[in-house]
N, CA, C and O of each residue as an XYZ file, in Angstrom:
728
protein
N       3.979    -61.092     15.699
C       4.972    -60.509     16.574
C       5.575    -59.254     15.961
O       6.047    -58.392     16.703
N       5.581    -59.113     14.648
C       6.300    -58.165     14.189
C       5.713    -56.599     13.968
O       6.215    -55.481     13.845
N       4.478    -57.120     13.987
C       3.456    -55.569     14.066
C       3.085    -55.555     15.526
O       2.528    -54.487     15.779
N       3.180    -56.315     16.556
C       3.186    -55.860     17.649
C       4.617    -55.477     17.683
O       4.698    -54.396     17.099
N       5.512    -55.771     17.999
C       6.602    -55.000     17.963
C       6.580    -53.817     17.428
O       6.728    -52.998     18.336
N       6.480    -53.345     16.496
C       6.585    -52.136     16.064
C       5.573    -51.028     16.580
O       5.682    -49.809     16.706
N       4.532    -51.939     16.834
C       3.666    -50.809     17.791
C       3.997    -50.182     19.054
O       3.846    -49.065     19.549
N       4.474    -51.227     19.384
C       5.348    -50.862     21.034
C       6.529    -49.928     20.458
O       6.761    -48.971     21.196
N       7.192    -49.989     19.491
C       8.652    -49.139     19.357
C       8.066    -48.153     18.997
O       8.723    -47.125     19.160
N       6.427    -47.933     18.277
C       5.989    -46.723     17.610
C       5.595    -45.772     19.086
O       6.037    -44.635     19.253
N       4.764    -46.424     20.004
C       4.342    -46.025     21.327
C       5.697    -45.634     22.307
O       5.699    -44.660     23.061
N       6.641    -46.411     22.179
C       8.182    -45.596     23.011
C       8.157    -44.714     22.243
O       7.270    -43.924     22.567
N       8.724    -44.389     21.284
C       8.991    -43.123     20.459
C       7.855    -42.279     20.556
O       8.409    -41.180     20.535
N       6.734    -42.066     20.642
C       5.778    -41.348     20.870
C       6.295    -40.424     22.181
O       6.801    -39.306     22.276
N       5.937    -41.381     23.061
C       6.292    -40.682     24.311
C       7.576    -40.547     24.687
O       7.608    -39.924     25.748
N       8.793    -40.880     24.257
C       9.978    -40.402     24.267
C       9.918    -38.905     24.187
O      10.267    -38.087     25.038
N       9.297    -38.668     22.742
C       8.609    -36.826     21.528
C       7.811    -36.064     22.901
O       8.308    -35.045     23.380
N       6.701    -36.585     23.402
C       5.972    -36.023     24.414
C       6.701    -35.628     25.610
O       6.388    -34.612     26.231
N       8.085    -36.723     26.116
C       8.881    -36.277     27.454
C       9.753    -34.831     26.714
O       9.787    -33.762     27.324
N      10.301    -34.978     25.584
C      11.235    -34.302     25.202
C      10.458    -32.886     25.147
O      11.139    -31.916     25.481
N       8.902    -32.605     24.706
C       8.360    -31.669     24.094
C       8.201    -30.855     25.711
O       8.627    -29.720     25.923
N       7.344    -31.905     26.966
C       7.181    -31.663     28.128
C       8.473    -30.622     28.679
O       8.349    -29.494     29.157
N       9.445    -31.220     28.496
C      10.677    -30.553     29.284
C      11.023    -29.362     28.634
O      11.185    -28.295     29.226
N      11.153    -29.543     27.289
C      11.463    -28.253     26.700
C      10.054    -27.278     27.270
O      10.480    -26.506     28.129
N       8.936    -27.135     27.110
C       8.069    -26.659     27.464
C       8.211    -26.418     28.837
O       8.148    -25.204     29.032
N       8.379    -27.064     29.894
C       8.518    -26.785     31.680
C       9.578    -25.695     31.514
O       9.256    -24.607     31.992
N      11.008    -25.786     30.820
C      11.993    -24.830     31.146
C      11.046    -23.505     30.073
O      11.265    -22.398     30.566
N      10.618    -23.460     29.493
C      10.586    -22.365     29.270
C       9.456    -21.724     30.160
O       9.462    -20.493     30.147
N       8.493    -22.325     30.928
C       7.584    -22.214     31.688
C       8.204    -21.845     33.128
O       7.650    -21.142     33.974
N       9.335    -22.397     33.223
C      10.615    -21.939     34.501
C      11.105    -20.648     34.050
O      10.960    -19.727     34.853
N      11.746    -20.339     32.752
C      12.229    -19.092     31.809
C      11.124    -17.995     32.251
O      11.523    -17.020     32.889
N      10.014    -18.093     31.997
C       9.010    -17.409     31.907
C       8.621    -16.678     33.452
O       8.088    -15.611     33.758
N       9.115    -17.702     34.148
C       8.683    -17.232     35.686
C      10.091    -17.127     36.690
O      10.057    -17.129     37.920
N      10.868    -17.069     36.158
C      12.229    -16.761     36.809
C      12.431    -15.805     37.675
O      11.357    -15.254     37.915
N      13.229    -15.383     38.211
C      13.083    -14.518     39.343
C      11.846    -14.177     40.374
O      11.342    -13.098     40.688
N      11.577    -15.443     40.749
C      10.112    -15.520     41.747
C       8.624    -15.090     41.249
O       7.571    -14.809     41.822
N       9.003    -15.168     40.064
C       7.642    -15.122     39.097
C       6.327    -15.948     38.708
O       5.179    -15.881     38.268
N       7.462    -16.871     39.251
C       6.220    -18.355     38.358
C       5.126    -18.693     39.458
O       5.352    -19.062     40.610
N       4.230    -18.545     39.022
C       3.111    -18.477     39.769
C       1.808    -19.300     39.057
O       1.693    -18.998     37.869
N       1.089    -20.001     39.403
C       0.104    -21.009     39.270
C      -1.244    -20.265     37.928
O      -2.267    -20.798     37.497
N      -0.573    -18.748     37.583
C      -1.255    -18.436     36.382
C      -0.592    -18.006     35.278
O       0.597    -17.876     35.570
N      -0.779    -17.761     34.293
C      -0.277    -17.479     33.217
C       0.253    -15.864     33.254
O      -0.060    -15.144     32.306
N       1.170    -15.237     34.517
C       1.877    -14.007     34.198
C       3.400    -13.816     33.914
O       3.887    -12.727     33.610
N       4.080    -14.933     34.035
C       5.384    -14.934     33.848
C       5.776    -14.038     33.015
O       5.895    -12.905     33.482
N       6.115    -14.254     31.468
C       7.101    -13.543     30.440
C       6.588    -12.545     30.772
O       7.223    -11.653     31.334
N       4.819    -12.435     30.392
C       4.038    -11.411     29.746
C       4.127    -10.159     30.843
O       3.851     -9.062     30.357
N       4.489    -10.176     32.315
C       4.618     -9.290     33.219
C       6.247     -9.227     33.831
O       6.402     -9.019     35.034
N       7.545     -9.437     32.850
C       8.210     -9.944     33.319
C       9.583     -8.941     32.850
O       9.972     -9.360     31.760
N      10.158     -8.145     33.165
C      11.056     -7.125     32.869
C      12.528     -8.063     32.627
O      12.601     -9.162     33.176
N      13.584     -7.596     31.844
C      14.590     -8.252     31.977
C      14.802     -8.140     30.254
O      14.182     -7.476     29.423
N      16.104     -9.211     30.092
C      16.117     -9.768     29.104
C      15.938    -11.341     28.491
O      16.308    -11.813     27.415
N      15.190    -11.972     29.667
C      14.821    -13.420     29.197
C      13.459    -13.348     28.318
O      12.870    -14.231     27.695
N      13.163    -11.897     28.507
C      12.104    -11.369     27.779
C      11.584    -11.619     25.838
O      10.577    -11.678     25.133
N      13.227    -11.697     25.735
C      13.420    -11.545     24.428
C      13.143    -12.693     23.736
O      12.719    -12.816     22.587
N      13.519    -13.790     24.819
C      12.329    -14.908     23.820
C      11.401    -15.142     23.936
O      11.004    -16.291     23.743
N      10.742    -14.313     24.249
C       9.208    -14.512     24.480
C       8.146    -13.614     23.906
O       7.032    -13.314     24.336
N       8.998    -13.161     22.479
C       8.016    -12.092     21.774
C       7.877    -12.676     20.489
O       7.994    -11.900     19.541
N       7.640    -13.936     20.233
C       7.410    -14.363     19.268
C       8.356    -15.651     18.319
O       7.894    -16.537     17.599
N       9.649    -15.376     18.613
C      11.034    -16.047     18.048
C      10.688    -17.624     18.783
O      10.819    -18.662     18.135
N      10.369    -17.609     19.788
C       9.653    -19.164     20.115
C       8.254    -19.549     20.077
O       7.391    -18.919     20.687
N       7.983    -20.727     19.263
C       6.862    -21.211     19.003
C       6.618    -22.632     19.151
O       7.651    -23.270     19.351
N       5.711    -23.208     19.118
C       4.866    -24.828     18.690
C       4.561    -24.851     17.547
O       3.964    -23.993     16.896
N       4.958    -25.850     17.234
C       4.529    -26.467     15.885
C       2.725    -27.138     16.068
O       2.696    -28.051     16.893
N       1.593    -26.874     15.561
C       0.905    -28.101     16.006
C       1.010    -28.969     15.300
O       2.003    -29.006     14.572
N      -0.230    -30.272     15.224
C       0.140    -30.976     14.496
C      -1.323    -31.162     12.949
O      -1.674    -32.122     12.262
N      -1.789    -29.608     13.015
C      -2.185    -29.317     12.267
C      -1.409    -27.890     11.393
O      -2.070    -27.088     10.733
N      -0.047    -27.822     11.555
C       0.756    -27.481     11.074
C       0.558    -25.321     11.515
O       1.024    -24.359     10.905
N      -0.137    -25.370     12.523
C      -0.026    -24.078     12.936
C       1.029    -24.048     13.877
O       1.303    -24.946     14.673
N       1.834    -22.531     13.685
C       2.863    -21.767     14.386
C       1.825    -21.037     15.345
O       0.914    -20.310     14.949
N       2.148    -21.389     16.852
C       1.869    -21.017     17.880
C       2.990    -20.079     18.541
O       3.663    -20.614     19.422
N       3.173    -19.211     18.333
C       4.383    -18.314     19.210
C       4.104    -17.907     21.042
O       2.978    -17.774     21.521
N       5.203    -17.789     21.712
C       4.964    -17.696     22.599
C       5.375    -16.636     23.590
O       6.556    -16.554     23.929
N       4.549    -15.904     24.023
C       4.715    -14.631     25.134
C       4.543    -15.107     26.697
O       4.728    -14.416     27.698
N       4.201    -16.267     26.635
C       4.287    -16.590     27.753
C       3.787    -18.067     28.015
O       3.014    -18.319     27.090
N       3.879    -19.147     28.851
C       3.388    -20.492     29.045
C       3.939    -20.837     30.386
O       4.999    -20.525     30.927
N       2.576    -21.822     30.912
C       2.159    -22.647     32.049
C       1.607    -23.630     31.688
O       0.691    -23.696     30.868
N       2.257    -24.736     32.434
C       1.514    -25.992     32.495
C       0.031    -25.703     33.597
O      -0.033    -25.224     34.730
N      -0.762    -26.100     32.907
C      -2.045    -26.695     33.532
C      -1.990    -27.128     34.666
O      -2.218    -26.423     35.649
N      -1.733    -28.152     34.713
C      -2.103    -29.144     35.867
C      -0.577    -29.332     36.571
O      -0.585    -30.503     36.952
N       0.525    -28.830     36.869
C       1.730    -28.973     37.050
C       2.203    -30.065     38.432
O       3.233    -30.734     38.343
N       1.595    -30.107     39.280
C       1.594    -31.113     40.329
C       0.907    -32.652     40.555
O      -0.254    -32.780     40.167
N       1.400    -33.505     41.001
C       0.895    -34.913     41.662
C      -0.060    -34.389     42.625
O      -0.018    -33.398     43.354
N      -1.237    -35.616     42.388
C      -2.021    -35.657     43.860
C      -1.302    -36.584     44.752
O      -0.925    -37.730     44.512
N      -1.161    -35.770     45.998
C      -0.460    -36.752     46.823
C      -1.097    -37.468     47.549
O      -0.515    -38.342     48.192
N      -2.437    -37.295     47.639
C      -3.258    -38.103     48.327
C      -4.153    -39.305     47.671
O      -4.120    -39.490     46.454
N      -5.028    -40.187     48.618
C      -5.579    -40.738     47.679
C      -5.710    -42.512     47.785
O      -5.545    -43.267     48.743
N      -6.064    -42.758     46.421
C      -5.373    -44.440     46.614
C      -4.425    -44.496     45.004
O      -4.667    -43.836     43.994
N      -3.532    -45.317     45.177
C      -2.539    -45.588     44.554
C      -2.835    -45.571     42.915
O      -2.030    -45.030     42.158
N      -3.686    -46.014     42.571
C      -4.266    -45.679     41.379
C      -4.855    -44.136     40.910
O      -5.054    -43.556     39.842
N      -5.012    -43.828     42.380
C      -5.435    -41.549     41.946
C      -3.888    -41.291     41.624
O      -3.328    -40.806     40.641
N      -3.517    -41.695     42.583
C      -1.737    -40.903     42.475
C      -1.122    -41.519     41.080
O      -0.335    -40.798     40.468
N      -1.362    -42.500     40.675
C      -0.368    -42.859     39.275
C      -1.261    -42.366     38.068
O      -0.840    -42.522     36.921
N      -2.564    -41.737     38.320
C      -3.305    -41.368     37.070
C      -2.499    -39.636     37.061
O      -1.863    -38.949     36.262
N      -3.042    -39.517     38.565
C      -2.354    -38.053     38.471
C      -0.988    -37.816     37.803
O      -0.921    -37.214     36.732
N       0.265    -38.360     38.528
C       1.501    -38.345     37.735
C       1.676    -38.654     36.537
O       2.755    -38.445     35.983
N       0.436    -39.318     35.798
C       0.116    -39.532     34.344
C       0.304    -38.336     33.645
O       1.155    -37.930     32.854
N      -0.826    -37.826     34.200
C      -0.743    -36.736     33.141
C      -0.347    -35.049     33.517
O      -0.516    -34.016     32.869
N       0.138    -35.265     34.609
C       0.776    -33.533     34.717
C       1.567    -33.374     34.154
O       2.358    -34.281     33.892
N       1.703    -32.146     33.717
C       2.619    -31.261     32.722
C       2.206    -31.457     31.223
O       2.641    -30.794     30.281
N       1.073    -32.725     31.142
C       0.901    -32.672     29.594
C       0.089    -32.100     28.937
O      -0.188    -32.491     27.803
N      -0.696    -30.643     29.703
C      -1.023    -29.950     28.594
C      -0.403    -29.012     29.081
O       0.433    -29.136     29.976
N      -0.813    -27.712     28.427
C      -0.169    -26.124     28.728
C      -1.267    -24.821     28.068
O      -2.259    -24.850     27.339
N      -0.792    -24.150     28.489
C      -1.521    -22.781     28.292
C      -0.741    -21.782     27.668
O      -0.154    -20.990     28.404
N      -0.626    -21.675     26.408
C       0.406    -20.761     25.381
C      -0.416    -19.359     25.659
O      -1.636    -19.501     25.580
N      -0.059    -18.324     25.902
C      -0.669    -17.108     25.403
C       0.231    -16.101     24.546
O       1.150    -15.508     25.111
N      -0.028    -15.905     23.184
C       0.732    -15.261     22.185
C       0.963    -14.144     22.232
O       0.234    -13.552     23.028
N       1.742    -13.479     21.678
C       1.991    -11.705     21.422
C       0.816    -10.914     21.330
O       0.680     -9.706     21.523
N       0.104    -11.659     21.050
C      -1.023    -11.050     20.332
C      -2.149    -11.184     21.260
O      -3.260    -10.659     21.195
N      -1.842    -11.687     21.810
C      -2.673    -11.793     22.902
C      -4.033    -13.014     23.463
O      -4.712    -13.213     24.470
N      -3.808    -13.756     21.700
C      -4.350    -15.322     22.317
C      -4.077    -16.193     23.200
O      -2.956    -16.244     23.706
N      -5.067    -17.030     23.535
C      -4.968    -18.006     24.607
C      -5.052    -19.406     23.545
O      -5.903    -19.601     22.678
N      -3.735    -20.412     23.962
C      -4.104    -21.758     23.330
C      -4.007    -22.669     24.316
O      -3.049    -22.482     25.067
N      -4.775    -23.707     24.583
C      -4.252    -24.458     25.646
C      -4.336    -25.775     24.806
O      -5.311    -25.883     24.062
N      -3.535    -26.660     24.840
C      -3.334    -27.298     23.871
C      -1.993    -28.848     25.181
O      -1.284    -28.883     26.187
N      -2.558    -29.777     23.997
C      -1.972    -31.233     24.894
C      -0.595    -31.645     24.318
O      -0.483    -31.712     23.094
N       0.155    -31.846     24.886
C       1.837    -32.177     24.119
C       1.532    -33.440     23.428
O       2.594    -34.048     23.291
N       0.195    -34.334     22.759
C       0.310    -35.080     21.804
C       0.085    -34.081     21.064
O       1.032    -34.241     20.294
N      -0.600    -32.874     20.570
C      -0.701    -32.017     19.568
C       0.404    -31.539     19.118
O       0.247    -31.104     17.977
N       1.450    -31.427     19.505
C       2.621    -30.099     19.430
C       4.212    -31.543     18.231
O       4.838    -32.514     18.656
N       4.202    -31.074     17.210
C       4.829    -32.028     16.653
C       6.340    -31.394     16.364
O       7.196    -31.975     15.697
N       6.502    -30.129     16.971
C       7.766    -29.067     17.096
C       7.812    -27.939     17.817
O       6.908    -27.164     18.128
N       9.026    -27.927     18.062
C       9.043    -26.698     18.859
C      10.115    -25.627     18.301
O      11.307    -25.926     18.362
N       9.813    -24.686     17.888
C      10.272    -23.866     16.580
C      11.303    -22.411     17.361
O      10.921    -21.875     18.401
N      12.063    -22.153     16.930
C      12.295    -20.685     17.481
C      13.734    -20.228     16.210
O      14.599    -20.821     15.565
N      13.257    -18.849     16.421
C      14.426    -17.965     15.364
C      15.457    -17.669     16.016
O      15.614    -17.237     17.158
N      16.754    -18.166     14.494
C      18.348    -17.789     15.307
C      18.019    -16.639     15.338
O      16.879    -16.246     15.095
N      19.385    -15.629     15.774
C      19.747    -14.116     15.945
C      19.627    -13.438     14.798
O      19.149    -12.304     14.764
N      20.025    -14.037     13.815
C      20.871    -14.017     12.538
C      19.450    -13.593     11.576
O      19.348    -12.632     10.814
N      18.424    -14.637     11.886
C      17.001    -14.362     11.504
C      16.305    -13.259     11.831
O      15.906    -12.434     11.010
N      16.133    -13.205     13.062
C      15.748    -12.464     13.741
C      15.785    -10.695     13.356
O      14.970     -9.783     13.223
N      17.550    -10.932     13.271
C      18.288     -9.442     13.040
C      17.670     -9.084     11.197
O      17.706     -7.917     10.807
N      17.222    -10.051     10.379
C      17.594    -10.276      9.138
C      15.666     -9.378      9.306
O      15.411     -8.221      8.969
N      14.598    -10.470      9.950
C      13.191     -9.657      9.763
C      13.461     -8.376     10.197
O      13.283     -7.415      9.449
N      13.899     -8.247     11.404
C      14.007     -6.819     11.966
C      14.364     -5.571     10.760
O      14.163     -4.386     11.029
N      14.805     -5.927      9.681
C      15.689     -5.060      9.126
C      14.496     -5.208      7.707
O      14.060     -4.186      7.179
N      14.141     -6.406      7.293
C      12.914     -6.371      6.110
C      11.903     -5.317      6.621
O      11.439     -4.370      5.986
N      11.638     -5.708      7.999
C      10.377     -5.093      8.602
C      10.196     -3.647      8.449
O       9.378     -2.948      7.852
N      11.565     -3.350      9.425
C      12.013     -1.468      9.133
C      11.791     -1.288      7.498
O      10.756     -0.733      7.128
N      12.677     -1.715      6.596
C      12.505     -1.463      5.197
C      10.937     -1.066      4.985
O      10.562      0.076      4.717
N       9.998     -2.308      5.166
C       8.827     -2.353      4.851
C       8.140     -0.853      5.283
O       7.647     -0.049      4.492
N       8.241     -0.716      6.660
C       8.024      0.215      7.253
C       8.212      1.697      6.739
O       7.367      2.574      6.558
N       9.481      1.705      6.575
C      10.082      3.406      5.714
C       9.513      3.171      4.432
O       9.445      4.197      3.754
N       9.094      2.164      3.902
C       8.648      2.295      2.464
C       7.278      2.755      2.267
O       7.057      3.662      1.465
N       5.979      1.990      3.190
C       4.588      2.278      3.112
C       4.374      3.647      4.036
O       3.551      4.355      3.458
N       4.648      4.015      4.776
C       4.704      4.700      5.553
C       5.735      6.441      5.533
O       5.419      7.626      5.638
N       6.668      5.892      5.392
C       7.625      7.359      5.017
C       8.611      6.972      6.437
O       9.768      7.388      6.504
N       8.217      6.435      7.144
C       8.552      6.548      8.524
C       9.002      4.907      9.339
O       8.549      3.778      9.146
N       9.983      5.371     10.205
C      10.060      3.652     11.156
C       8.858      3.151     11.069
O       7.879      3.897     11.062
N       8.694      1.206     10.955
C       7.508      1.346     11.524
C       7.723      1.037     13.334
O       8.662      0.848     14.107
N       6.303      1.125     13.393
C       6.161      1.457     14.763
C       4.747      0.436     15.078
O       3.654      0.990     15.195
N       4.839     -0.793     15.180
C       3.722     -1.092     15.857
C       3.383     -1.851     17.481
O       4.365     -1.993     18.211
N       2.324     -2.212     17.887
C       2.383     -2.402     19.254
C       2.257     -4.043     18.965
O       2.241     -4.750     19.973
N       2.196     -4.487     18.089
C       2.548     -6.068     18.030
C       3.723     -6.054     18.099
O       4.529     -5.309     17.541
N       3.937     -7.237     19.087
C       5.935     -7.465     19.344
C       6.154     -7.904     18.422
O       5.313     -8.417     17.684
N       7.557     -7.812     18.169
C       8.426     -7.950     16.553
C       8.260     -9.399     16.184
O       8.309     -9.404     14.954
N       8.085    -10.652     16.617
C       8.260    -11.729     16.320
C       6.639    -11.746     15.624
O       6.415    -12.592     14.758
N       5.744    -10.968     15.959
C       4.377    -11.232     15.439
C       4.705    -10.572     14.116
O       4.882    -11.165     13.052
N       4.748     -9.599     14.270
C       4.799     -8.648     13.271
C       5.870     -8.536     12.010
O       5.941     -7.687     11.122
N       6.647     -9.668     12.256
C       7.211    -10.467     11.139
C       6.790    -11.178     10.588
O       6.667    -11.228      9.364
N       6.306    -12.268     11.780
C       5.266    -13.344     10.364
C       4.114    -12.987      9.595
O       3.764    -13.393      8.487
N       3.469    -11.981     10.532
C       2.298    -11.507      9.726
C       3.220    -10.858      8.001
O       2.922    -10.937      6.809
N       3.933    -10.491      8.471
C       4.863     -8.975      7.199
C       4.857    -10.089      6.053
O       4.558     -9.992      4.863
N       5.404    -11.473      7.016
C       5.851    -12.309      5.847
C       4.825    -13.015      4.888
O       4.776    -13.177      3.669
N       4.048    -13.356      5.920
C       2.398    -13.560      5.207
C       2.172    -12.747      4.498
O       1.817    -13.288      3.450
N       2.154    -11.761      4.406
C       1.376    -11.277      3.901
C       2.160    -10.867      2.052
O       1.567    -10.569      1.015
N       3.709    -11.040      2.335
C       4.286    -10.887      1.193
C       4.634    -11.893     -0.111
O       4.923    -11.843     -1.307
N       4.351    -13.030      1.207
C       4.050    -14.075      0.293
C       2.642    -14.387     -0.498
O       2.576    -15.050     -1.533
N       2.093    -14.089     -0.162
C       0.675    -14.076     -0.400
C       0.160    -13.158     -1.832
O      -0.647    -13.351     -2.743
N       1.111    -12.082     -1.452
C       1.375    -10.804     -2.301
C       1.841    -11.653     -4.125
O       1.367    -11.785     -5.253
N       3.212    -12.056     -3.209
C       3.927    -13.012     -4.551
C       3.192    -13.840     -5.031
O       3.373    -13.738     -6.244
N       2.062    -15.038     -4.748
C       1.288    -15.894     -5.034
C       0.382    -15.120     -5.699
O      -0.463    -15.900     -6.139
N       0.085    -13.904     -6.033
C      -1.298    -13.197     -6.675
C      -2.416    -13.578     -5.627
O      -3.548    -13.739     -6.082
N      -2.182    -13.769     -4.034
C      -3.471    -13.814     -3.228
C      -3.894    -12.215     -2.734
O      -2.916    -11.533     -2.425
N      -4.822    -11.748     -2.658
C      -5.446    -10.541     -2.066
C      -5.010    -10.659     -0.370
O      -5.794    -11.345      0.286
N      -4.031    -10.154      0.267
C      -3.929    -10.039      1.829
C      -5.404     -9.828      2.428
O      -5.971    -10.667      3.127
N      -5.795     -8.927      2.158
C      -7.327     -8.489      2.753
C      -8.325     -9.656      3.248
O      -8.838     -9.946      4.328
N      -8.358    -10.248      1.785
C      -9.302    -11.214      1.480
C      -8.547    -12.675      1.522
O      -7.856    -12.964      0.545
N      -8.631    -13.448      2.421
C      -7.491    -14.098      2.364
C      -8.821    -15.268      1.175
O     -10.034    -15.181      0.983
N      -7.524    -16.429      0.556
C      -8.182    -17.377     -0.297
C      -8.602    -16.829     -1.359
O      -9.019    -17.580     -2.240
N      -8.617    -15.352     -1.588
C      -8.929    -14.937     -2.941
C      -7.772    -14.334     -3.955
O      -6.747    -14.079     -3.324
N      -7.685    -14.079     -5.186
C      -6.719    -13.892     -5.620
C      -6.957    -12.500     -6.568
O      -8.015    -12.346     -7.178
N      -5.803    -11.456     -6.626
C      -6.144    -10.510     -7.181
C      -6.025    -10.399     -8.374
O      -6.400     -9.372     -8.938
């Protein structure tokens, strides 16, 4: 009884993580398509003027659960609706599983489509952070360069890469060559 029990409390808590990950994911998938935007493909943020814009250049991400940062420029659920038709067993498979995967597409311009058992966080930078890369970045920038930098990766990319790559720097790894050491 006692390892069945705990399997069942391990399986609530599972999907407790999956409702919680789902919803956070739908509103930003609502965020993304706001002002009569949201539409059955992936153009929301990425075609989307304003300032809800601003979280959607990188400062929000997925955790997977192979420990990659997925950032996000834009997201749709997949499959977002019930079949309403049917026999009673189509309709409860269907309401099974809508909304549980999604379609991330990054700053950068990848596509992830990925299932909310994969996603073990959902990550995003305070202001405070944010304002803090913005200001390493510029530094970085006037230093290699002479000049602002200026690139066409949105700032939330183009921080982590900066940061990668300085850490990497500090570790004695070769940026270029990644896994090798200089």
């Amino acid at each position: 009884m006692g390892c069945e029990h705990t399997r069942v409390t391990t399986d609530r808590r599972d999907l407790f993580w999956q409702n919680v990950v789902r919803e956070s994911l739908m509103a930003l998938a609502v965020a993304a398509g706001s002002g009569g935007r949201l539409s059955p493909t992936p153009t929301g943020a990425a075609n989307s003027p304003g300032p809800i814009d601003d979280m959607f250049d990188g400062r929000m991400a997925v955790i997977t659960s192979l420990g990659q940062r997925i950032p996000i420029a834009d997201i749709y659920p997949v499959f977002a609706c019930s079949v309403a038709t049917g026999s009673t067993h189509d309709r409860l498979v269907s309401a099974d599983v809508q909304c549980t995967v999604f379609q991330i597409k990054t700053p950068s311009g990848e596509a992830y489509t990925i299932p909310l058992s994969q996603i073990v966080a959902v990550h995003s930078l305070s202001e405070e952070l944010v304002s803090a890369l913005e200001e390493q970045a510029r530094q970085a920038g006037h230093a290699a360069r002479g000049k602002a930098l200026a690139s066409e990766a949105p700032f939330g990319f183009a921080a982590f890469t900066s940061l990668a790559r300085g850490e990497e720097e500090a570790d004695g790894i070769d940026p270029q060559t990644p896994g090798t050491r200089s």
